[in-house]
N, C-alpha and C positions, 0 to 999 in steps of 0.2 A: 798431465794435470795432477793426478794422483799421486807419483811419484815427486812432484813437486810439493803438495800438501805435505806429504809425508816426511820430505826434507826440512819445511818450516815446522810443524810440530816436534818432529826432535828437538830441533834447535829450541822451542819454549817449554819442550817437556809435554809434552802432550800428544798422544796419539794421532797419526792423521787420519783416521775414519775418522773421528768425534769430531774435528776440525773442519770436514769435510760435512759432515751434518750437519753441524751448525752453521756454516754457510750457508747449506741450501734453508734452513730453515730462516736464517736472514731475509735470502733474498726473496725468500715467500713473504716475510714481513715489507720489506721495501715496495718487493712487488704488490701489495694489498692495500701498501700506503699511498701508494702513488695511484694507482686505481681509485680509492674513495678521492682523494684530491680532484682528479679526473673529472668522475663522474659528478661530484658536488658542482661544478664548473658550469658541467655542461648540465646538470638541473637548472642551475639559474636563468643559463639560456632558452631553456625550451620553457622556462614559465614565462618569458619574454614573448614567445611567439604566438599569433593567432590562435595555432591551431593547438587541441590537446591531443594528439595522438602522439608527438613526440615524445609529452610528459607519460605516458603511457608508456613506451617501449625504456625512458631511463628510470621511472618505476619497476620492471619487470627485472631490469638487471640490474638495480644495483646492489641487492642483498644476497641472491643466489651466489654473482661470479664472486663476489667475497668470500664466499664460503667452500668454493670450488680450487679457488688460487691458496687459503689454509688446507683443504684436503688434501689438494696433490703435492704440496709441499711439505706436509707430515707424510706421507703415502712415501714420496721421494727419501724424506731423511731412514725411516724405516727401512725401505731396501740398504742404505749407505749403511745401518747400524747393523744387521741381520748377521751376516756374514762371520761379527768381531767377539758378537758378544751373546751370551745366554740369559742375559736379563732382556733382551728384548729380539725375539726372533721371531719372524713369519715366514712361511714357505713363498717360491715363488708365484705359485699360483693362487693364493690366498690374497697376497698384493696385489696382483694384477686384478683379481676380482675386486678388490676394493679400489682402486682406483677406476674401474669403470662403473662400480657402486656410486660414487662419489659424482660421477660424471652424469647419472639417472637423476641422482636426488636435486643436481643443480638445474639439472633441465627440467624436471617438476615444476620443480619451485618457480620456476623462469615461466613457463607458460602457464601457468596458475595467475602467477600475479599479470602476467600480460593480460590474459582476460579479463582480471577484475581492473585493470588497467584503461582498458580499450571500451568493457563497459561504464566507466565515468567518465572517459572522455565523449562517449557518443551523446550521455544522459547531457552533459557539459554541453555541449555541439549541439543540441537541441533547442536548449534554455537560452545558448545563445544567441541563436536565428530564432526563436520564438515559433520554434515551429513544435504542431501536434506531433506525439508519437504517446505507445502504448507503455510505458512503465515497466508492467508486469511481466508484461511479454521480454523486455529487455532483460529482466532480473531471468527469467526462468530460463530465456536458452544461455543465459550466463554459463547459470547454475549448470547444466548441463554440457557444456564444456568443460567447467571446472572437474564434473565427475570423471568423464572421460578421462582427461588429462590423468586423475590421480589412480586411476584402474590400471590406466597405460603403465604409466610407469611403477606400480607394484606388480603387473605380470611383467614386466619386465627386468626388475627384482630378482621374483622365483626364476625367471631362466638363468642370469648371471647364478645365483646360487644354486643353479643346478638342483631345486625344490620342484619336485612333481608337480605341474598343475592337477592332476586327475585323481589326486586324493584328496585335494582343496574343493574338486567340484562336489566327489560325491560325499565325503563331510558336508558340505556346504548343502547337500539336498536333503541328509538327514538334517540338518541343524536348522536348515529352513522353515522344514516342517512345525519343530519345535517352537523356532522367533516366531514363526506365524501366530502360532496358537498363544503364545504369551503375551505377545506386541499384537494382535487384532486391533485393539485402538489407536494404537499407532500408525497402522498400515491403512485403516479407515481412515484416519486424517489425513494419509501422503495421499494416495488416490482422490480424497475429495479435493484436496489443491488441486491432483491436474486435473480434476471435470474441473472445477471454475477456469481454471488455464485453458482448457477446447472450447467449454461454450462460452464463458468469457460474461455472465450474466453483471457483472461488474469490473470496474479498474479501480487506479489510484487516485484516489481524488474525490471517486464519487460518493454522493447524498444516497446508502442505503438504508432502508427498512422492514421489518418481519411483522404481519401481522397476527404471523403464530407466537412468536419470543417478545421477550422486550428489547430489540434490537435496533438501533436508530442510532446513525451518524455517518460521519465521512473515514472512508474505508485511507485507511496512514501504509500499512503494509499487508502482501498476501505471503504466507509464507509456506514451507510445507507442510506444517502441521497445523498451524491458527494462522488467522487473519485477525490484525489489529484494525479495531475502530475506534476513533475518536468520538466519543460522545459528544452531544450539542453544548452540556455544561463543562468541555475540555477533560471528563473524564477517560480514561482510555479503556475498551473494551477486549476482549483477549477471548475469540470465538473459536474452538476448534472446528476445520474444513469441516467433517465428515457431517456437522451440523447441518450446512446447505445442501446438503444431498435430502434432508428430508425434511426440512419447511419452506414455506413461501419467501422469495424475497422481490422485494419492490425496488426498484431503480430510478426514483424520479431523477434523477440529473440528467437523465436520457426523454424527459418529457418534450414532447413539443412546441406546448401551449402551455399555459397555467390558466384553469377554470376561474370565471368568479361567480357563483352561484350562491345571490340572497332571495327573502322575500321582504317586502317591506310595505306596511298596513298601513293605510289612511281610515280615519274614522267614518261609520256611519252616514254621519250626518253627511259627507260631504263624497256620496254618492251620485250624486246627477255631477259632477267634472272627474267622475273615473274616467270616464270615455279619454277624454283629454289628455288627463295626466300620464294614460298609459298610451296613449301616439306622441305624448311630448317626448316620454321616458325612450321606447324603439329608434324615435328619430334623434335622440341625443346618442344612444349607444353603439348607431349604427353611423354616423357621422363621427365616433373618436376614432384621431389616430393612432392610438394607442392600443384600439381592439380589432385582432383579427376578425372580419365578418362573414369572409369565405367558410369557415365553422360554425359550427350550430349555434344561432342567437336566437332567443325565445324574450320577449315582452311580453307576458299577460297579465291578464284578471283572474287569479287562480283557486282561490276558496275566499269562501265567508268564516270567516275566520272566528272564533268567541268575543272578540271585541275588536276586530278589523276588517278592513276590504283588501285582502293580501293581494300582493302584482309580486308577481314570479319575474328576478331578471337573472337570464343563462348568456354567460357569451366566455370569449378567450382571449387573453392577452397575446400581444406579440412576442412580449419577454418572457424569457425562463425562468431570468435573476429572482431568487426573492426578494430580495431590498426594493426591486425596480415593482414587482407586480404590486406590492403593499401600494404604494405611490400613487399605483395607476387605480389601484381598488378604491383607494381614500378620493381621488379626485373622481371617480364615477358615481360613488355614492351622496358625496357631496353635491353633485350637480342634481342627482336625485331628489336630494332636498330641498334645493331650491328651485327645480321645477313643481316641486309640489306645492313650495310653497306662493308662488307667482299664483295659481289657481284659488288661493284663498281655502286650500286646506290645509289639513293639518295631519302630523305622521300619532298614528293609534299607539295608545298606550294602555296597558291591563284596566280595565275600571268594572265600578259594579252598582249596580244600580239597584235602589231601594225603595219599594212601591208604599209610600204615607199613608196613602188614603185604606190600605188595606191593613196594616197595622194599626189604626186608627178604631178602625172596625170592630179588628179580635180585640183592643183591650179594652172597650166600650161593651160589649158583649160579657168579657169576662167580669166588668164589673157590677153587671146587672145579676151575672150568676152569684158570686159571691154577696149581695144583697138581698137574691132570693133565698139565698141558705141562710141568712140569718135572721129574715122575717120567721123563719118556720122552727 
């Protein structure tokens, strides 16, 4: 074959190593063209089908082996030029390390993105059956593959190039030392991700709150350093971890119940039908369907109020929704009112009352004073 190149480059004036290069550097290109054709193909068809784990694995390859079939095809012409010429020379073993260099960085790359692959196919696969699963938990052993992968293959690296790991380690414990002490808030933020990652006091999705911070909303991403929250007014919150390691935080989307705890005052006057109103009120409360009664339900007479006869009502909804428990509050209170008002009373409102006959009095009195000071 060579000595056949070498025949046709005579004949056009041209060397046959350089002829011989260029071929192969051709049929790298042919071959890279024909490969993206390929795989463009067969992407269409895996978006085609049910499942995303296919679109996942021609995700994972199609950018790596592109760049593996130009390595080894410069890697190849390299050796063909070496030999001819002193503008471009590598020894043999220099090649062969880079071409197995070449062959690390593609398989990186390859299982890198197959991970982040396989993790949105599964998130995908979820959303599609409508089924529960944990978000974060998905992201974080993601993530943890992906490190893996990229550790792997840069000790993998330093062996091909023949680079000591044991002066990388004990650098690496003096310069620890160092990062540590520089990046402590850094390193406080990664550890308080993974405590929220073990105890797990929240996910995606959910409604939290701090009664220490002004912290309120639904939790968008955790990350390793902050946790995004979206605020109630759409504004976005940007919390670093190390925060929840040392305030309170509240999780109502994990409640069970939602409370409805009012009081609510009938006047005075219409004291002799409390009795009533407050067994009409229990037996209206404890007949909806809409309130758990297995939990604490309280109906009373609860104070004398400054201008009312308060009735304490405690109970719990079945829903967690809020949109749903508002509905159900509006429709209990409302029937409230109109059992109070079926008894011919009436719901108390602030008032004050002003005694005539005793003002009457004092300015009767003071007028008599100011007549005796002017007799005299």
């Amino acid at each position: 074959m060579t000595e056949y190149l070498e025949t046709i480059g005579g004949t056009v004036g041209i060397p046959g190593w350089v002829l011989q290069a260029f071929l192969v550097i051709l049929a790298a290109l042919l071959l890279e063209f024909l490969y993206r054709h390929f795989i463009n193909r067969l992407e269409q068809f895996a978006s085609k089908t049910r499942r995303h784990w296919d679109d996942a694995i021609v995700y994972a390859g199609k950018r790596p082996i592109s760049l593996l079939i130009w390595w080894q095809g410069l890697v190849m012409a390299a050796r063909v030029m070496t030999p001819h010429t002193e503008m471009v020379y590598f020894s043999g073993e220099f090649l062969a390390a880079l071409q197995q260099l070449g062959l690390v960085v593609a398989a990186t790359w390859f299982f890198f993105r197959l991970t982040t692959g396989f993790e949105r196919a599964y998130v995908a696969e979820r959303i599609k059956r409508n089924e529960s699963f944990d978000i974060t938990t998905t992201s974080v052993l993601a993530r943890i593959v992906r490190i893996a992968v990229v550790l792997t293959g840069a000790l993998t690296t330093l062996s091909i190039l023949e680079i000591p790991i044991s002066g990388f380690l004990a650098a690496g414990g003096v310069g620890g030392i160092a990062v540590g002490l520089a990046a402590r808030d850094l390193l406080a933020n990664f550890f308080g991700g993974f405590m929220v990652f073990m105890d797990r006091p929240f996910s995606v999705g959910d409604w939290v709150r701090s009664p220490d911070q002004e912290i309120e909303g639904t939790v968008e991403k955790i990350g390793w350093r902050m946790t995004t929250i979206r605020k109630f007014d759409k504004r976005p919150m940007y919390v670093p971890n190390a925060t929840f390691a040392t305030i309170t935080v509240e999780n109502p989307s994990r409640m069970t119940h939602r409370r409805i705890f009012e009081h609510v005052g009938i006047r005075y006057e219409d004291q002799h039908v409390l009795p009533a109103v407050v067994d009409d009120i229990r037996a209206m409360i404890l007949a909806h369907e809409d309130l758990d009664t297995s939990q604490t339900t309280m109906v009373h007479f609860n104070v004398y109020g400054p201008h009312s006869l308060d009735i304490m009502v405690y109970c719990f909804t079945h829903t967690k929704v809020w949109t749903i428990y508002h509905a159900v509050r509006e429709d209990v209170l409302l029937k409230i009112g109109e059992i109070i008002a079926s008894h011919g009373a009436e719901i108390a409102f602030p008032t004050r009352t002003v005694k005539l006959e005793q003002a009457e009095r004092m300015a009767r009195e003071q007028e008599e004073q100011e007549a005796l000071d002017e007799s005299r």
